[in-house]
Residue, then its C-alpha position, 0 to 999 in steps of 0.5 A: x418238303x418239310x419245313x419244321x425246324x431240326x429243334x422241334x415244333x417252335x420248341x425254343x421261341x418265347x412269347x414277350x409278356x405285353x403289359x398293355x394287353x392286360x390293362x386292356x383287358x381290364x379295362x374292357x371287364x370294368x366297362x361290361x360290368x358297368x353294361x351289365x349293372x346298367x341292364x340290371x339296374x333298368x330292369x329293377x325299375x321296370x319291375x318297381x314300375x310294373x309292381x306300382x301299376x299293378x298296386x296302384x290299380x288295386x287300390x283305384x278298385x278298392x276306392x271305387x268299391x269304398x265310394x259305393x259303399x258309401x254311397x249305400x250307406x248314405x242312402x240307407x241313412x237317409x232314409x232311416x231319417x226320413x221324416x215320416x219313418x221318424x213320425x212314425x217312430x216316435x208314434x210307436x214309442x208314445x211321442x206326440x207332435x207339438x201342439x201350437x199352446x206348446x211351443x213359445x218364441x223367445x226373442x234372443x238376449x244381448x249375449x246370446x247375439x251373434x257377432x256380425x263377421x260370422x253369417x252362417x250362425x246367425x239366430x235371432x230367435x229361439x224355439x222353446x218347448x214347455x209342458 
């Protein structure tokens, strides 16, 4: 039993063209666009925050290692100032400390007076040395 039509296999139906099928279409593009961009745009940030950390750390080791550093530099300071390394220097190149007869005690002038709001500065005397 055949059931093909004498004209041939459906040779004569046309199809009616749906408009509404393409704007769905569209509509569906446009929507996994948005999708795709939103993928895209979470995974940039993702990458920025990573790089940020990454960076961010590096420079957390480079403050760490400049702290030490410091910290070295203010103890190799310290004692290059010591007073007995400066005694001893100061030997070495002929200087001699203070006799008593050398040293004078003057007794501030009105002008050299410090203003009473600045505390951290105040000077009631002075220390002079003579030859």
């Amino acid at each position: 039993m055949r059931r093909v039509s004498p004209q041939g296999f459906n040779s004569v139906v046309r199809r009616e063209h749906d408009r509404g099928t393409f704007l769905r279409l569209m509509i569906v593009l446009l929507c996994g666009l948005v999708l795709a961009g939103g993928f895209v745009r979470a995974t940039a940030q993702h990458v920025s925050a990573v790089r940020f950390g990454y960076r961010s750390e590096e420079l957390r080791r480079e403050r760490a290692q400049l702290l030490e550093q410091q910290r070295q530099l203010h103890l190799a300071m310290n004692e290059i100032a010591s007073p007995a390394k400066l005694e001893r220097a100061a030997r070495e190149i002929g200087l001699e400390p203070a006799r008593a007869a050398q040293v004078k005690i003057v007794e501030a002038n009105e002008s050299d007076r410090v203003m009473p709001d600045a505390p951290s500065q105040e000077r009631q005397s002075r220390v002079v040395n003579r030859r």
